[in-house]
C-alpha positions in Angstrom: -88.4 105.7 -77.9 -89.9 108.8 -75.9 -86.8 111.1 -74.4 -87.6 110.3 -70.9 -86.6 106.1 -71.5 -83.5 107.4 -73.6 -82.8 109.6 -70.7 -83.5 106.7 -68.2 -81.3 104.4 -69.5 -78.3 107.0 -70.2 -78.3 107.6 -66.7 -78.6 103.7 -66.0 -75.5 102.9 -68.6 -73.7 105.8 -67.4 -73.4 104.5 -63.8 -72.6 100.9 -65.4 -69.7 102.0 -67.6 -68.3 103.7 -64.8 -69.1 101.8 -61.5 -69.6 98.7 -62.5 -67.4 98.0 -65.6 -64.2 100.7 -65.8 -64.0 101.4 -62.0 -64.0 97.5 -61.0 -61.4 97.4 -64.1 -59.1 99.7 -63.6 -56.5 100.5 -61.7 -56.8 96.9 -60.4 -55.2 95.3 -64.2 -52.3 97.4 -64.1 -49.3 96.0 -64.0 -46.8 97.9 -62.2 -44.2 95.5 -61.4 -43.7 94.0 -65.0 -45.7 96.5 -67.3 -48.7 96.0 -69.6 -52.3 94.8 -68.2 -53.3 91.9 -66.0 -55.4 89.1 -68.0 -56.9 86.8 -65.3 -59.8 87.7 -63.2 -61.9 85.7 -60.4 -65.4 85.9 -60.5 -65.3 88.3 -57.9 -62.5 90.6 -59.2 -58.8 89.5 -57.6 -55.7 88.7 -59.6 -55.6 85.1 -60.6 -52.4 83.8 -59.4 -51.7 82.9 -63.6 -51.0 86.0 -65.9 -50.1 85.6 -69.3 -50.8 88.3 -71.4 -52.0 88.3 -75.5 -51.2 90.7 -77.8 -55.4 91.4 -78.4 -56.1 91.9 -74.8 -53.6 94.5 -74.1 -54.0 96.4 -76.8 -57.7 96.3 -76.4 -56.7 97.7 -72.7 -55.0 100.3 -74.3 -58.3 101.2 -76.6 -61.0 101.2 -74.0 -58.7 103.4 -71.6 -58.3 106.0 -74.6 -61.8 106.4 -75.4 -62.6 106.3 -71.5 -60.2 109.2 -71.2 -62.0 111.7 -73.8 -65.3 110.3 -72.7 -64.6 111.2 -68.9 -62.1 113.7 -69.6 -60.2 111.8 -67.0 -56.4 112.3 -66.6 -56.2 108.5 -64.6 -57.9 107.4 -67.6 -55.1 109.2 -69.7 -52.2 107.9 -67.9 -53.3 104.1 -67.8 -54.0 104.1 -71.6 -50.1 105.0 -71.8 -48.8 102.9 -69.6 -50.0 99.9 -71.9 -47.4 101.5 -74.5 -44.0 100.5 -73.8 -45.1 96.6 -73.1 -46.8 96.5 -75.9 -43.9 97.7 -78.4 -41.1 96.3 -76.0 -42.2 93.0 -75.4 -44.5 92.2 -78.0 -43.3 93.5 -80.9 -40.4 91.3 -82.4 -37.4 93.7 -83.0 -35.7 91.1 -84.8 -38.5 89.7 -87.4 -41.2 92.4 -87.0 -44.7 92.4 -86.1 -46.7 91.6 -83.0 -46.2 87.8 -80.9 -49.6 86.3 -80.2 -48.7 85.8 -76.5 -46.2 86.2 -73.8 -45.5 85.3 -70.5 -46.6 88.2 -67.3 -42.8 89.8 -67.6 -42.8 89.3 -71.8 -41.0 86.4 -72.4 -41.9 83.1 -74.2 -45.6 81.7 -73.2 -47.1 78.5 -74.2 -50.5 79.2 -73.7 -53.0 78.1 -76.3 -49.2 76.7 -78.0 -48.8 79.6 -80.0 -45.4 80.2 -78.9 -43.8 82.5 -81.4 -46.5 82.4 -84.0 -48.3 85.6 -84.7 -51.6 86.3 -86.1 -53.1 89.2 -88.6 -56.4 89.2 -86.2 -53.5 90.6 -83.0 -51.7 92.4 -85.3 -54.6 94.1 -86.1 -56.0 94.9 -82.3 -52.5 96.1 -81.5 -52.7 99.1 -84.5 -56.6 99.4 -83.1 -55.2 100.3 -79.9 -52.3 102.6 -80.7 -54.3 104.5 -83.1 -56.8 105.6 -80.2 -53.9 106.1 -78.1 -52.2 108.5 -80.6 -55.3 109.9 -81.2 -55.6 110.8 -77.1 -51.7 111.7 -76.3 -51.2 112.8 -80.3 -47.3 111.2 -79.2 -46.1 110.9 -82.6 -43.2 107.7 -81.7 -46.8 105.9 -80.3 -48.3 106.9 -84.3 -45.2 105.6 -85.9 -45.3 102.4 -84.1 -49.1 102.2 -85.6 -48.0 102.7 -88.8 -44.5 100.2 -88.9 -47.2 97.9 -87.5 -49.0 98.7 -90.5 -46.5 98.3 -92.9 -45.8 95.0 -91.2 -48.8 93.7 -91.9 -49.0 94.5 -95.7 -45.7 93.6 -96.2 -46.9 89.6 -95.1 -50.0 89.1 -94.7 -51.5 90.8 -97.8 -52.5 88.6 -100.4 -51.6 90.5 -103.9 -53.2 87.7 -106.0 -56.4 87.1 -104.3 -56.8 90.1 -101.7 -57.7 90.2 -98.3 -55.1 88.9 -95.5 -53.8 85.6 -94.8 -54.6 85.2 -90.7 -51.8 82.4 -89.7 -47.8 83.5 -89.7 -44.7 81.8 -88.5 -42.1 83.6 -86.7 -40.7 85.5 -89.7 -44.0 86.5 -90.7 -44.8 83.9 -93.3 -47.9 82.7 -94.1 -48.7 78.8 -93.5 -51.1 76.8 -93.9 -51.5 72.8 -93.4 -49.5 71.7 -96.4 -46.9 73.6 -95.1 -43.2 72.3 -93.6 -43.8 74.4 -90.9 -47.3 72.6 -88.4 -49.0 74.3 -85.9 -50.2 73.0 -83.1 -51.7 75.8 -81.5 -55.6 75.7 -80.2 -56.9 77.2 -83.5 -55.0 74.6 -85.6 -58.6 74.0 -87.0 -58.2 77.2 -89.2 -55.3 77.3 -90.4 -54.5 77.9 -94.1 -58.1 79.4 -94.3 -59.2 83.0 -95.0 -61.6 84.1 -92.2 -64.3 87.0 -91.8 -63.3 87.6 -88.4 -59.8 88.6 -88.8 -61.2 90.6 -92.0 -63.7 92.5 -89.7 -61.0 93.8 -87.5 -58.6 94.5 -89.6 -61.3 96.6 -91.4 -62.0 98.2 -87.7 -58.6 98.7 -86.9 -57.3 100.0 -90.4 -60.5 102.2 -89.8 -59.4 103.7 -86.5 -55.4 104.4 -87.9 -57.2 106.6 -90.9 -59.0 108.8 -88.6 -55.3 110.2 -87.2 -53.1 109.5 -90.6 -54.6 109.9 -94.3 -52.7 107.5 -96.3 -53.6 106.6 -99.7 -51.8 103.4 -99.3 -53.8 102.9 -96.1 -57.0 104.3 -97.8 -56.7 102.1 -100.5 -56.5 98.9 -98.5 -59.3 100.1 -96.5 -61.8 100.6 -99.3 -60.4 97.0 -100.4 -61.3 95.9 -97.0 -65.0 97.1 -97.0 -66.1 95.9 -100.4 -64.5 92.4 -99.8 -66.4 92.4 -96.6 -69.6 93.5 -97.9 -69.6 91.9 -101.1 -67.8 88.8 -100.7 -67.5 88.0 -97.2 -71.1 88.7 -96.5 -73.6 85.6 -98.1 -76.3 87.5 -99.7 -79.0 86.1 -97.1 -77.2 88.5 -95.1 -74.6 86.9 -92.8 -70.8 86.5 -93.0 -69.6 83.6 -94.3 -67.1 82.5 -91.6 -63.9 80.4 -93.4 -62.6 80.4 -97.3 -59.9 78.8 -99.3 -57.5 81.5 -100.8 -59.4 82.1 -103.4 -62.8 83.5 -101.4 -64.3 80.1 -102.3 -66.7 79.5 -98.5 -66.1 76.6 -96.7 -69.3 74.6 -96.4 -70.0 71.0 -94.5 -73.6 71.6 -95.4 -73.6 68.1 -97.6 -71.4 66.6 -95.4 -72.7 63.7 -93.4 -74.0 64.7 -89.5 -71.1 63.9 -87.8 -68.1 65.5 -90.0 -70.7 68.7 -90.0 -71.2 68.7 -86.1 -67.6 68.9 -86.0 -66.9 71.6 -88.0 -69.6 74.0 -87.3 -67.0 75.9 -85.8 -66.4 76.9 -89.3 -69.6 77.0 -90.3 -72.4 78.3 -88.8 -74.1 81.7 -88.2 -72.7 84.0 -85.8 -75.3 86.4 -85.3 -73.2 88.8 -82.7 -70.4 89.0 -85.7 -73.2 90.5 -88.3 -74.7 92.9 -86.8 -71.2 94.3 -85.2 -69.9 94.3 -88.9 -72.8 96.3 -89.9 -72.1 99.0 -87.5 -68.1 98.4 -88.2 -69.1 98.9 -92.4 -70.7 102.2 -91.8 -68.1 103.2 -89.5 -65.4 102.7 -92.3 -67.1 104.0 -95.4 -68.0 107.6 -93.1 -64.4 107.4 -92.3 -63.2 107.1 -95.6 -65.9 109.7 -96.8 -67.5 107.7 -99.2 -70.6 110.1 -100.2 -74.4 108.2 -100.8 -72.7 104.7 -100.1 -76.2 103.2 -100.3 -74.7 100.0 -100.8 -72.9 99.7 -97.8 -76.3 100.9 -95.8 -78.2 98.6 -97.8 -75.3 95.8 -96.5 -75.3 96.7 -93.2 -79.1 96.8 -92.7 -79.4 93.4 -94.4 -77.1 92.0 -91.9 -79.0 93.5 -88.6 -82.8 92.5 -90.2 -81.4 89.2 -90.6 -80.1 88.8 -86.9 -83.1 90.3 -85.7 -85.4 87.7 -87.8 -83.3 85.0 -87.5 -80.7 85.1 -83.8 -83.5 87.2 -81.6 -85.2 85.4 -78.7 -89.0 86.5 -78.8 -89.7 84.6 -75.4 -86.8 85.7 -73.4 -84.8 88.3 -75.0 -81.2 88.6 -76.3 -79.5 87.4 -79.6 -78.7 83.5 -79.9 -75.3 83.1 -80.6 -75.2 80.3 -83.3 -77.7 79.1 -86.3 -77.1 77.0 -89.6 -78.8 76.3 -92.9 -79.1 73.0 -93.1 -80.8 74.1 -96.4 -80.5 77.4 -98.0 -84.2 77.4 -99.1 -84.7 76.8 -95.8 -85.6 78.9 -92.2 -81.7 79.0 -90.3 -81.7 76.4 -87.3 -80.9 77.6 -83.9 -77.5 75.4 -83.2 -76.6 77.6 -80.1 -78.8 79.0 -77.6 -76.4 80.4 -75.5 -75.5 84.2 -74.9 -72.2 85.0 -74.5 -71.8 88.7 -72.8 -70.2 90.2 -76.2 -72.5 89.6 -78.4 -75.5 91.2 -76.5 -73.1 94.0 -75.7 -72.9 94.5 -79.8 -76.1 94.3 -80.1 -76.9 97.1 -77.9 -74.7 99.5 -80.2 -75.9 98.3 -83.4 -79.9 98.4 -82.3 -79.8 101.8 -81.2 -77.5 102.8 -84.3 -80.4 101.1 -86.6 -83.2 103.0 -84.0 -81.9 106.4 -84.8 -80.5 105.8 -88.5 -84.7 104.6 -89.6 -86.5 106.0 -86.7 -89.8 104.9 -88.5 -89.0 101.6 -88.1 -89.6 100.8 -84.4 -88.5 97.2 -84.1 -84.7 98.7 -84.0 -85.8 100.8 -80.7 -88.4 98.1 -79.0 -85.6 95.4 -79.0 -82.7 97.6 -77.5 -84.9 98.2 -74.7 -85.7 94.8 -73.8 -81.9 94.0 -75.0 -81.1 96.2 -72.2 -83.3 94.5 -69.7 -81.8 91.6 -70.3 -78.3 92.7 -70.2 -79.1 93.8 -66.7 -81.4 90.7 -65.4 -79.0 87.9 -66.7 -75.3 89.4 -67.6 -74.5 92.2 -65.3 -73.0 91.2 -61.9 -74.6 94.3 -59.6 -72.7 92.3 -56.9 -69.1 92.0 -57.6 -68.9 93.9 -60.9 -68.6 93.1 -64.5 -70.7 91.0 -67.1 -70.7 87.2 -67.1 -69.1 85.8 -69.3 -72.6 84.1 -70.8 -76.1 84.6 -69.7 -77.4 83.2 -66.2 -80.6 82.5 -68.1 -78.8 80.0 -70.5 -75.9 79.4 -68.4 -76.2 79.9 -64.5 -73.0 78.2 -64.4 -70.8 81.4 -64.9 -71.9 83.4 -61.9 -68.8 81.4 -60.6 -66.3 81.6 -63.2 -63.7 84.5 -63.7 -64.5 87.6 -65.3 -61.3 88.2 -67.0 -59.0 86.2 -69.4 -57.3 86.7 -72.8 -60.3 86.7 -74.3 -62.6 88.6 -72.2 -61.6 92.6 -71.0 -63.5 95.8 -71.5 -63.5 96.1 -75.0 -67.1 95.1 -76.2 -69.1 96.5 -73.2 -67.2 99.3 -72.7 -66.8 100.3 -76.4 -70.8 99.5 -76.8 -72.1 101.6 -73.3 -69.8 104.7 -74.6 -71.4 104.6 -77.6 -74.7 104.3 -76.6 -74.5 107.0 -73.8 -73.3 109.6 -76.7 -76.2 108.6 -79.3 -78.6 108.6 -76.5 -77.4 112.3 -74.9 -77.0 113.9 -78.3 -73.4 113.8 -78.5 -71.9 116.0 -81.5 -69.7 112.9 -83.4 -72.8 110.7 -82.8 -75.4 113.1 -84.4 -72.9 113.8 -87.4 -72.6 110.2 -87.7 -76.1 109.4 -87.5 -77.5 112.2 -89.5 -75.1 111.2 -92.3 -76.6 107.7 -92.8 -80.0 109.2 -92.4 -79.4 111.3 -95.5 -78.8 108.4 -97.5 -81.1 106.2 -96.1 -83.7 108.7 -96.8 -82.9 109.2 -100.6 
């Protein structure tokens, strides 16, 4: 990539961060009245009468407004990340039982959305330390630090699992773990998972545990950590190259491979290959073991490469562009099966950030480069609304559909894009962190 397009397309993600992503964003979300961030979004950028509010989009709110405010060096940016604070560890943390509700209501109070009610999940309590960590890390406000690391304590304390490792992802009220066999029976919309250990809660855990050890050096907290990465990279992670999605307690993966048709269709929610998820772990593995100063951790390279090579071979769309978002192997001898053409806004965000990571980590190897241009063409032909602001929330080209649906909702904020265009701006303009980063991997890639 010559240093006139890295130039060119700096300028061009520059003005999207800002004018077409944070500025459409922010202030409108914030919630003066009742505290915390606004969820629901029309298509065209007004409140949604509806506002419930989940622990993972707030504190994602609270992330992207962090990094936003060192990226800009903007004070608005400064005082909207705080303003997500006392919501956060007023109304959703549980001063009686501990430890981050799932969802609440606009003003804090009990929600039925998605029936998770008082149930709390590892995967929230994990994006709520995410987000106080940056914050701490912007404001360095010690009581916002302390609140990341009670969180953290929290989460040891319950959802740590001291015979097998890793993190049980479903908790009750008090924090204990449940699974189907249990008294206690969910009835939540992810009912489906429940009593299984899962890669995605894993992975962010991993990036938020990640982000706490850049402001506080634990060895507890260091510890768990490395635990984190190697379970990821060498359990986790099939050695094709692609996470493994659900497993019992004892890391054995949940397959419906030689089930019959039917029970498989229905289950390739937990089973399948989620393209978007491997090559954003291989970008979040490299991120931890540089974090946690691991020196020539070829393995994790080696990991983390696997993972993007086998997206890039196996997810990317040589006729139009863009990452699939699902396959399967229907055989494992065999090529993996396209089983969902679609693609949803996150994942091609992702994949911006991890191709240009691979581009400048092998530079010799010019596929990384080639597709995060046309990756970037694409993101701008088919997911970027140049009229009202925003991505869609999946493709035009796959999905016209959602050029009329909202932009915002529990699921969807600012976090993905926002996190990916920041990152690619700084690797693409030279930024100190980035070329540390970079040139760290590029050592041991080169040995």
């Amino acid at each position: 990539m010559t240093l006139e397009t890295q130039k060119k397309i700096s300028n061009e993600m520059m003005i999207s961060l800002s004018e077409n992503l944070l500025s459409k964003w922010y202030p409108l979300v914030i919630d003066n009245e009742s505290g915390g961030y606004f969820t629901n979004l029309t298509t065209d950028m007004k409140l949604m009468p509806e506002q419930e509010k989940m622990i993972v989009t707030q504190a994602r709110h609270i992330w992207t407004l962090s990094k936003a405010a060192k990226f800009f060096d903007d004070h608005n940016f400064y005082s909207m990340a705080e303003h997500g604070f006392d919501f956060l560890s007023e109304k959703f943390w549980d001063r009686q039982f501990g430890g981050y509700f799932q969802i609440r209501d606009r003003n804090g109070e009990l929600c039925y959305k998605e029936n998770w009610g008082t149930e709390k999940r590892t995967y929230g309590n994990a994006f709520a330390i995410y987000g106080l960590s940056a914050l701490f890390q912007l404001t360095k406000n010690n009581i916002v630090l302390e609140q990341a690391k009670k969180s953290f304590q929290w989460i040891e304390n319950h959802a740590y699992d001291s015979e097998y490792k890793g993190y049980f992802q479903f908790l009750t009220l008090d924090g204990t773990p449940f699974d189907k066999k249990s008294e206690y029976k969910t009835f939540a919309t992810d009912a489906i998972e429940c009593g299984f250990k899962d890669q995605n809660s894993s992975i962010h855990l991993l990036e938020a545990y990640t982000e706490l050890y850049n402001v506080w050096k634990d060895e507890k907290l260091k510890t768990q950590l490395h635990g984190l990465l190697t379970l990821i990279r060498d359990t986790i992670t099939h050695p094709n190259g692609y996470l493994q999605l659900f497993f019992k307690r004892d890391w054995t993966p949940i397959s419906f491979k030689n089930s019959p048709k039917e029970i498989r269709e229905q289950n390739y929610r937990l089973d399948h290959v989620s393209f978007g998820h491997d090559y954003e772990t291989a970008f979040l593995m490299l991120e931890a073991s540089h974090s946690l100063g691991i020196e020539k951790d070829k393995a994790t390279l080696n990991a983390a490469k696997k993972m993007i090579d086998h997206a890039i071979k196996n997810g990317w769309d040589y006729e139009s562009g863009g990452f699939f978002d699902e396959g399967y192997y229907f055989d494992e001898n065999d090529e993996c099966t396209i089983i969902k053409d679609t693609k949803t806004w996150w994942q091609q965000a992702e994949a911006l950030n991890a191709l240009l990571l691979f581009s400048k980590i092998f530079p010799d190897e010019k596929i990384y480069s080639e597709l995060f241009i046309k990756e970037w063409e694409y993101v701008k032909k088919y997911l970027i609304d140049h009229e009202n602001g925003d991505w869609y929330w999946g493709s035009l080209e796959k999905e016209p559909f959602y050029k009329n649906e909202p932009k915002g909702s529990i699921w969807k904020g600012t976090y993905h894009n926002g996190r990916s265009l920041m990152n690619c701006i700084n690797m693409l303009s030279d930024n100190e962190e980035s070329i540390s980063f970079i040139e760290h991997w590029k050592k041991i890639a080169e040995d």
